[in-house]
N, C-alpha and C positions, 0 to 999 in steps of 0.2 A: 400750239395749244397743249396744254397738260394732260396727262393719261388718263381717262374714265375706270375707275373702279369700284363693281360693285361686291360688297361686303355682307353676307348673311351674317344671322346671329350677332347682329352689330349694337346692342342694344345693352351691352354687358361682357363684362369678364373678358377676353382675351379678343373676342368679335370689336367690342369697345373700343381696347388697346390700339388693336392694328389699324381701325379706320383713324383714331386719332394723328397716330404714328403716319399714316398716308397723305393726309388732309396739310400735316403741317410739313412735309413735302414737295405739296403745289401739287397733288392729283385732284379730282377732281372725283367726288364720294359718295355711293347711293348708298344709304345705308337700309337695311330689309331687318325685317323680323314682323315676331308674329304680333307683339303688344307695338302698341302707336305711342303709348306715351314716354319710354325711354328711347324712343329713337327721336323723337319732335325735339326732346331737351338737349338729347349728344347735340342735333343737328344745330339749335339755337346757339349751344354754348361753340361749335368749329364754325360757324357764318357760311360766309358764300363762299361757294364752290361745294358744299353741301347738300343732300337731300334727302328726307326722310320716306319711304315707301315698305306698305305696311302688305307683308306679302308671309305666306307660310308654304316652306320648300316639300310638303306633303303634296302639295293640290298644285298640279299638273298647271292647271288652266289658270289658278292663280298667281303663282309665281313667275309664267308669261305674263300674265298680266302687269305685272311688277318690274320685268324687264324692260317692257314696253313702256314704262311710265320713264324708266332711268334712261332708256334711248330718248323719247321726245326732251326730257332735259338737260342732256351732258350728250349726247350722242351715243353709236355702239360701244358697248361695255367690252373695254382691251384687256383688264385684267378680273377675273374673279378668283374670291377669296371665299371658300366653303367653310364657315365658323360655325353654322346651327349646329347644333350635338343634344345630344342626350345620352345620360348614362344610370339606370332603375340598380340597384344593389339589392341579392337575393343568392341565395345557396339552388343550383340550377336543379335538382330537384324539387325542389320549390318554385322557381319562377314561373309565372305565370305567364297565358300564351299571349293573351293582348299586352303586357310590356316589352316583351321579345318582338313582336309584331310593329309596336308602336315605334321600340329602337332600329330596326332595321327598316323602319318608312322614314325616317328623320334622318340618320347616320349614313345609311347607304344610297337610299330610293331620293331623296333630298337633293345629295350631292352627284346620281345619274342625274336629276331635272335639268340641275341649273347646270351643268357642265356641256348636257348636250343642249339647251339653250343658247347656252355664249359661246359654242365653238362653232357656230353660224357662221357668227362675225370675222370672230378671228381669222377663220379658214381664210374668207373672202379678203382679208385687210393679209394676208399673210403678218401676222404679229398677234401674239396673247401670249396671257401668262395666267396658269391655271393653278392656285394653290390650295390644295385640300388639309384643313387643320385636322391630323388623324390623331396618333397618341402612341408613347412606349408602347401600349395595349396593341399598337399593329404589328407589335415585333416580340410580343411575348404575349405566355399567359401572365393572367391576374385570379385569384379567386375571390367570388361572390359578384362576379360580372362578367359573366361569360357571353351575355347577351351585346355588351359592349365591348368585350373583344373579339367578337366573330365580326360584331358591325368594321371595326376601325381594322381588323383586317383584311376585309371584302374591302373598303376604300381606298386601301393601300394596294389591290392589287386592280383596281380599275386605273388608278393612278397611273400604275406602271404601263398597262396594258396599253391605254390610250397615248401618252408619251409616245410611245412606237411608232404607233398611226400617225400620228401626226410630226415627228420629228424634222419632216425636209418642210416642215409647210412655214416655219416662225413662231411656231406657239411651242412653249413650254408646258409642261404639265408632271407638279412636284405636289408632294407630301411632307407638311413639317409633324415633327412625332415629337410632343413635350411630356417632359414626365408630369408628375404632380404642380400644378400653376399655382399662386397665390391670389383666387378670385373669393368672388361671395361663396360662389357653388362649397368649395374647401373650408372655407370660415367654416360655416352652416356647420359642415359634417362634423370639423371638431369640436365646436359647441354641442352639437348632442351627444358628439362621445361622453365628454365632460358629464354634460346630466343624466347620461344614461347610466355610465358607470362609475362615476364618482374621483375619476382619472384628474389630475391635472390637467391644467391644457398646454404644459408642456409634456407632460407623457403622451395625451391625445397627438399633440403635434409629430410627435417620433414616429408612427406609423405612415404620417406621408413623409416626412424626411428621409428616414432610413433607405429608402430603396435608392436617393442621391445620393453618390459619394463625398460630394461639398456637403451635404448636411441640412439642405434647405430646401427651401422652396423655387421653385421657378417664376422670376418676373414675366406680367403679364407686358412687358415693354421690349423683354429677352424675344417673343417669340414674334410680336411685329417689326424688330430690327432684323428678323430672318426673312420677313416674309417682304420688307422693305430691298431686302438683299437680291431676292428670287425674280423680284418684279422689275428689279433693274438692267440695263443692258449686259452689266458685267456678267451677268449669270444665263448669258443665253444658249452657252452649253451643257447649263445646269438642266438636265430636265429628267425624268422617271426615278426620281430619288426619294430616301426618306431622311430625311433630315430630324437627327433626334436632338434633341433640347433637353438633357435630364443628367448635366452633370456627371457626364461619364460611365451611367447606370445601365448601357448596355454595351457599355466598351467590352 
């Protein structure tokens, strides 16, 4: 039987990517978030071996609850993939304390739930594979989002932490870090550059490019072929790492 995998933030952008990237595989795929209706459609348009369950990694009792739905249908969850994110842009004297609050329940508190959730399983089955979607941001600063790099470096160092723990038991536990991706979230931002400041939207584009030294953007398919990589046997030595995806941009 095929590996159970369940997927937060699966309902778009990079979360999308990887369960697609999984499914056509032969795993076996819950996919979580907080809206029901982009996950009902991913789950219609990859068929069976698919599931949709509508869970938010904030609420404790929720996101159990959500576990529990993807055990009674696919059995214990072998690998999880930490894609929910959030990232509020603000000059940090500025930022305000409920989106600092709300990034570090989502970014950090999120990926404690479900991780100390599925490593129930795992422990017990001796086997998992734990991948936390962090970002460049865990390995450098950025400015006007310092709230989202405090978060993606607190998860990069739970990452590492618990790897250790668990190292002789069969579970993996890795961090992929990509730089700037080509999702909506990104569109978005450079369309309001564009109308905000009258930039092209190739000059818009050059401020997420420039920090790649290819010049571009990162595929949201680059980072499920990594996370496809992690979850495989091959990489069973692979574990407390961060694995960056950004074109050589912190070589």
């Amino acid at each position: 039987m095929s590996r159970h995998a369940l997927v937060t933030g699966a309902g778009s952008g990079i979360g999308e990517a990887i369960s697609r990237q999984l499914h056509a595989e032969g795993y076996r795929i819950t996919l979580v978030g907080r809206r029901h209706e982009p996950l009902a459609a991913l789950s219609a348009s990859l068929g069976e071996n698919s599931h949709a369950v509508t869970g938010d990694v904030t609420d404790r009792v929720g996101i159990a609850s959500a576990f529990g739905a993807a055990k009674e249908n696919f059995g214990d969850v072998e690998i999880l993939v930490n894609s929910a994110g959030m990232a509020p842009t603000a000059p940090f004297h500025r930022l305000d304390f409920t989106d600092w609050q709300r990034t570090m329940d989502v970014n950090v508190n999120g990926v404690f739930h479900c991780m100390q959730i599925a490593l129930d399983a795992m422990l017990r089955a001796s086997w998992g594979r734990v991948i936390n979607i962090a970002s460049v941001a865990s390995l450098q600063g950025f400015p006007y989002v310092s709230g989202y790099c405090a978060s993606k470096h607190a998860v990069l160092g739970l990452t590492r932490a618990v790897a250790l723990e668990v190292a002789t038991q069969g579970v993996t536990v890795n961090a992929i870090c990509p730089g700037y991706v080509d999702t909506g979230i990104v569109r978005t931002a450079i369309a309001n550059i564009v109308s905000k400041t009258g930039r092209t939207e190739e000059d818009a584009m050059q401020h997420f490019t420039e920090s790649n030294p290819q010049g571009r953007l990162i595929e949201a398919s680059e980072v499920a072929s990594a996370v496809s990589w992690l979850c495989s046997d091959g990489a069973a030595s692979v574990t407390g790492q961060a694995v960056a995806i950004d074109g050589g941009g912190t070589a």
